[in-house]
N, C-alpha and C positions, 0 to 999 in steps of 0.2 A: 157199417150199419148206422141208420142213426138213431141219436139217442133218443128212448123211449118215455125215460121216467128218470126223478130225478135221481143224482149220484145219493149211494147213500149219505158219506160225511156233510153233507147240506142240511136234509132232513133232519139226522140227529144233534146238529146244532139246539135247533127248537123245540126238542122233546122237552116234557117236564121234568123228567129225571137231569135234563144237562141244565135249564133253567135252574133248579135247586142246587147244583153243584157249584154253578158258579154263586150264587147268592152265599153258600157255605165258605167259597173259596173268598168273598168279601168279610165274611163274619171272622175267618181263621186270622186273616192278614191284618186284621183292626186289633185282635186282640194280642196279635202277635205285638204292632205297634205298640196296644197299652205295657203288655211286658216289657217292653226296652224303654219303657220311660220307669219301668219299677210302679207301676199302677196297679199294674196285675201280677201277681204271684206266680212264675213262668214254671212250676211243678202244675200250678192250672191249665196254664195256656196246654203244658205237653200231656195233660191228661183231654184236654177237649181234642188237637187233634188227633188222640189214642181214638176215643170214641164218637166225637162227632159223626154221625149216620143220620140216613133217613130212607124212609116206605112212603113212597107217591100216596100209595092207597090209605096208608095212617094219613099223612097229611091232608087229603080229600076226606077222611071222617070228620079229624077233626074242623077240617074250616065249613062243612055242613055246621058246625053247632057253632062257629065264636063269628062266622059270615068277615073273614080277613084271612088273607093267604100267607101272610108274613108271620101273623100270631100263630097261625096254622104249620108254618115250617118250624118254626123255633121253638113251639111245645113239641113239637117231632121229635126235634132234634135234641133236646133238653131231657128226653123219656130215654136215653141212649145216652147221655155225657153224666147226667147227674149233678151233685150239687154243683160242680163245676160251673153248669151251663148259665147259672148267674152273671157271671161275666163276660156271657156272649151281649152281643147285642149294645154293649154298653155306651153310654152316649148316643145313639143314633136314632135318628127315624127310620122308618118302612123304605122311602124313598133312597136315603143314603146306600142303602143295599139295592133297592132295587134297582135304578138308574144305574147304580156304579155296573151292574153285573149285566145289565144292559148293552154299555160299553162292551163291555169282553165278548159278548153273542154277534154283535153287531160286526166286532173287528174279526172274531174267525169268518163271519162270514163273507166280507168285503175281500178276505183273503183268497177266498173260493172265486168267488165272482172276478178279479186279479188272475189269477191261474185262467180261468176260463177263458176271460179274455183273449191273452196270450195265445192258446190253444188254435182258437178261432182266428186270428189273425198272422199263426203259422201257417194258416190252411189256406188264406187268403193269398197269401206271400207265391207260397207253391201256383197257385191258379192263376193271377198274374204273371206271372216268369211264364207259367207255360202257353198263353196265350197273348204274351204280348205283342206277336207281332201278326194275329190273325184281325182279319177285318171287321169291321160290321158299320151298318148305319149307324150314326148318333139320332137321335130323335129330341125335340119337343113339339112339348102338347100333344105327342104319340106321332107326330107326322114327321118323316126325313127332317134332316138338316145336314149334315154335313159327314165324312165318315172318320170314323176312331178306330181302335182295336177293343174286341174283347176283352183282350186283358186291362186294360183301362179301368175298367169299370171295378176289378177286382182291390185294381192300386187305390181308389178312390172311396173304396169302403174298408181299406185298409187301414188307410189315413184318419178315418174317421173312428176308426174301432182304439187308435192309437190315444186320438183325443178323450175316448172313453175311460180307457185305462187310467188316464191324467187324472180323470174326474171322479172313478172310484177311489182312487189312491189316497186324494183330496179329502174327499168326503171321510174316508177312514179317520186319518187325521182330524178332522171335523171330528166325529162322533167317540173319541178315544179318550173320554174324558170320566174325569171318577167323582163324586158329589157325596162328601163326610161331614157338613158342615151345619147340620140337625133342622128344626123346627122349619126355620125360614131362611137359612141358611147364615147366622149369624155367629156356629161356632159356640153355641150357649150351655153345650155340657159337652164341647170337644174343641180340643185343643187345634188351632190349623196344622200347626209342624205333625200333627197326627195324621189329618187329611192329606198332605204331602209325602209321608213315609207312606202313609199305604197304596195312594195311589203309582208311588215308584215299584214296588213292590210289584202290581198289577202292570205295569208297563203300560198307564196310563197318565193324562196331563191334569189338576187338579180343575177344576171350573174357577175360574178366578171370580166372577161374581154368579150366585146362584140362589134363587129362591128353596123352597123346599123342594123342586128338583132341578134336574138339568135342565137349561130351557130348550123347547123344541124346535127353535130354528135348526138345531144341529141337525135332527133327524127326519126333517123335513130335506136338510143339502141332500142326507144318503139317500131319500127315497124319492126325490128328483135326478139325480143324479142314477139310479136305477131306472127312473122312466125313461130320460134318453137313451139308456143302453139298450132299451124293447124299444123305441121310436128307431135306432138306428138296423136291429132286426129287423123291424118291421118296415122298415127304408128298403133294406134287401130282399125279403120276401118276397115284397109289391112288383118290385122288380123282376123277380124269377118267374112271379105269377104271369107277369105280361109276356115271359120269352115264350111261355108253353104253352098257349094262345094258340089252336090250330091255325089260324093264320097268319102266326109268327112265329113260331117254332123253330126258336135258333139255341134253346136250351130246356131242359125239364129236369125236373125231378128226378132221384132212381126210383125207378122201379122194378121191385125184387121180383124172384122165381115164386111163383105162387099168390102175389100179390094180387087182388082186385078191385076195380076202380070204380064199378058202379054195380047194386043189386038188380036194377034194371036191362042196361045196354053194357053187354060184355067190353066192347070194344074202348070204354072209360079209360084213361089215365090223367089223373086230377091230381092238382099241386096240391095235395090234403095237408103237406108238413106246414109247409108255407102259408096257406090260410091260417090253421092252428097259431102259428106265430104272428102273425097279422091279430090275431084275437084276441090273445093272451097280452097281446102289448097293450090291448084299451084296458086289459086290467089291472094292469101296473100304471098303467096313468093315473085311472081312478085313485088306486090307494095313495100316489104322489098328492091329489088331491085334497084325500082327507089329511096326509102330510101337515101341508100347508093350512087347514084350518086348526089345527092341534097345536100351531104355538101360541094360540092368544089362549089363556086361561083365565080365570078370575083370580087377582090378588095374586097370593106367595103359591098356591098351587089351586087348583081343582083334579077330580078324576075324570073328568068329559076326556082326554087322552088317551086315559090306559087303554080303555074297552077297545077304543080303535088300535091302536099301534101292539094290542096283543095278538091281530089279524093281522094287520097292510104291513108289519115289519117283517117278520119268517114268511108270511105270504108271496111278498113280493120278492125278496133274497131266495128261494123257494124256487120263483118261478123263473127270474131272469137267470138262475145257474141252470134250469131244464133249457131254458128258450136259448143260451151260448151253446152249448151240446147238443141240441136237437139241428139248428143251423148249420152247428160244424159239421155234421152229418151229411147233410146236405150240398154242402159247397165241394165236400171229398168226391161223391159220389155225382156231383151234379152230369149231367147229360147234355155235352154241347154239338151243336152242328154247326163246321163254318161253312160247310156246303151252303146249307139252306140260307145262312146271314148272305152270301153272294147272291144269292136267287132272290132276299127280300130287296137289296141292293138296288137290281136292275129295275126293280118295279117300278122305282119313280123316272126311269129314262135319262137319268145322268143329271138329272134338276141338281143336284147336290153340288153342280160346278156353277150354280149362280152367281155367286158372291165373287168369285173368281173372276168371272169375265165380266163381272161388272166393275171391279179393279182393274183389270187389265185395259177398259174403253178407257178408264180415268187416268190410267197413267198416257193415254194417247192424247187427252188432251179434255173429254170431254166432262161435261158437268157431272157431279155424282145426280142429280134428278136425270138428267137424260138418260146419260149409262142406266138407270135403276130404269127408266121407263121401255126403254131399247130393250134387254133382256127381261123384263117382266110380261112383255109383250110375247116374246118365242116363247117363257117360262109357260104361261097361261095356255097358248095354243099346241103345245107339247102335254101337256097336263088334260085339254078337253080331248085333244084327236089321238089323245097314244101315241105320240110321235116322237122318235129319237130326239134329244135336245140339240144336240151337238149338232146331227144331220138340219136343224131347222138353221141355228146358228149361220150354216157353212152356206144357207142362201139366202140369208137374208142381207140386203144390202146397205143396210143400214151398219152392219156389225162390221164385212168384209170392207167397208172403207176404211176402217183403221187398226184389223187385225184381220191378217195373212191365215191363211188354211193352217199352214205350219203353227202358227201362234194359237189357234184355236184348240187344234191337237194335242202342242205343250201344257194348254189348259189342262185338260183330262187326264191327267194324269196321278192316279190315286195315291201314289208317294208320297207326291207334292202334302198332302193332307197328315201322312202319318211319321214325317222326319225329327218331327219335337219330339218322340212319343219317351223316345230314350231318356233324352233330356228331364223329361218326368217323372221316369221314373228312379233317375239320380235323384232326386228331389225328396222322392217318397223312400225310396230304400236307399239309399247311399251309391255313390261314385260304383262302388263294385259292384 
């Protein structure tokens, strides 16, 4: 089946309940840190994390009245620790927690998006192998060119989903970063070896230089880095879109029992998954976009950021883990005809052996402009009258002075075209 909606562990990344926990699970780990330097009295620290708690719905009362979400979580959570809760918070800005716990939302869900991948290019893996050695035209510009197999096409978005996973991976790395270092990041009521123990702690890397936050190139890589993984969907969609093309219909969509394709004409079957994913990709570009104007800020920080990257970050990690499982769907299920690829085949009349026998005049001797001009000539008058190319070839006498019927024959031969293909895909998938 494919997938409809997103898995749930995605969505609940971005809930505010898991946003709060990790901001908590940065508050426990700093004051952990201050107790191992003997700064904090560690009968405190194991009484905060006794009661450290918090209520979404408390924390939305209060930040109606103090208008800050940070003030708002820590009087939560301070209504629940008691005198304790003095010590939360200590040395740090708003940002220090926030960004750091940023990092942690960011990295489960680069994790998601890693799985997904994979997922999806097991699927491809299968559908390659199993059509690797079925034919089909190659095309550009939509017109013939020369012919490949189906499966090709599979190895080739394969390859490409491989280079994704690179770039998630990257990015994670990029964005895995923890930020302890207060005002404007100079460390001015925290210690660094403190920012470095907790970020070890979190199984993040320290920001080595950092204003009052993390700077946004980082999270600008992951959410371009998400835009190519919906440009590379929507690469394949475009594509499925064009096979199921009534008058190219060499693959479609599934289409289940009960399914229907139009309110109007029964007869309807439309690539509705595939458009969807085609649409959804321009809106993971966009929020790449906003991405990219969110690292320049004024001075040591502004908030012109937050607003957007409290949208385009769960939004986008959101949508590209729907858009990896809604495709894998798709490519399981997809719907291939290599009957009909032979039937689209013939329709150009063999034209696809151009290049061929305009090599084979060259190796007789002649110019590559004559060769090109000799067979451009049959290619053209084969193309206006409907006429076998081959058959034109075999009377024209221009071509028979330097290649024999049998030579022209050997031309045609659709092997000739598909003997690398192995080769290839040792390339994309290994020797076995």
């Amino acid at each position: 089946m494919i997938a409809r909606y997103t898995r749930p562990e995605m969505g609940s990344i971005w809930t505010p309940e898991n946003r709060y926990a990790k901001w908590l699970d940065v508050e426990i780990a700093v004051c952990e840190a201050w107790a191992e330097r003997g700064d904090i009295p560690k009968k405190a620290v194991a009484a905060i994390k006794k009661n450290a708690r918090f209520d979404v719905e408390r924390i939305d009362e209060i930040e109606s009245t103090v208008r800050h979400d940070v003030i708002a979580f820590l009087t939560a959570v301070a209504e629940n620790v008691g005198p304790e809760s003095r010590f939360i918070h200590k040395g740090l800005t708003s940002s220090d927690v926030v960004d750091t716990a940023l990092a942690l939302l960011m990295r489960e869900a680069s994790n998601i998006i890693s799985s997904d991948i994979k997922g999806l290019m097991s699927v491809l893996k299968k559908q390659a192998l199993r059509y690797k050695e079925t034919p089909c035209i190659g095309r550009s510009h939509g017109v013939h060119a020369e012919p490949m197999t189906f499966g090709l096409k599979f190895a080739l978005w394969y390859e490409e989903m491989k280079r994704n996973l690179v770039r998630i991976k990257r990015a994670r790395e990029v964005i895995s970063i923890g930020k302890l270092s207060g005002a404007v990041g100079t460390f001015s009521n925290i210690p660094p070896e403190l920012e470095e123990k907790v970020c070890k702690k979190l199984g993040l890397h320290p920001e080595p230089v950092a204003t009052q936050v993390v700077q946004r190139d980082r999270h600008a890589e992951y959410l371009t880095s998400l835009a190519i993984i919906a440009a590379t969907i929507e690469k394949i969609a475009t594509e499925i879109r064009h096979f199921q093309r009534t008058e190219v219909l060499e693959a479609e969509e599934p289409f289940y029992s009960g399914q229907k394709g139009s309110s109007a004409m029964p007869h309807k079957r439309n690539p509705i998954g595939c458009e969807n994913l085609t649409g959804l990709a321009r809106v993971v570009r966009a929020n790449a976009h906003s991405a990219l104007e969110n690292i320049a800020l004024w001075h040591e920080r502004d908030i012109s950021h937050s607003s957007v990257e409290r949208i385009v970050i769960p939004d986008s990690s959101i949508l590209v883990d729907y858009m990896l499982n809604r495709l894998k769907g798709i490519i399981e299920g997809l719907l291939v005809y290599p009957e009909r690829m032979k039937e689209n085949m013939a329709k150009s009349f063999g034209l696809y052996n151009s290049q061929r026998v305009m090599l084979a005049l060259t190796d007789k001797g002649l110019t590559r402009e004559d060769a090109y001009s000799i067979v451009q000539r049959n290619a053209m008058k084969s193309w206006k009258q409907r006429k076998d190319f081959k058959a034109l070839l075999l009377k024209d006498r221009d071509i028979r002075k330097h290649l024999s019927a049998a030579e022209i024959n050997g031309i045609f031969n659709i092997r000739l075209y598909l003997e690398n293909i192995g080769y290839i895909f040792g390339r994309v998938f290994g020797k076995a």
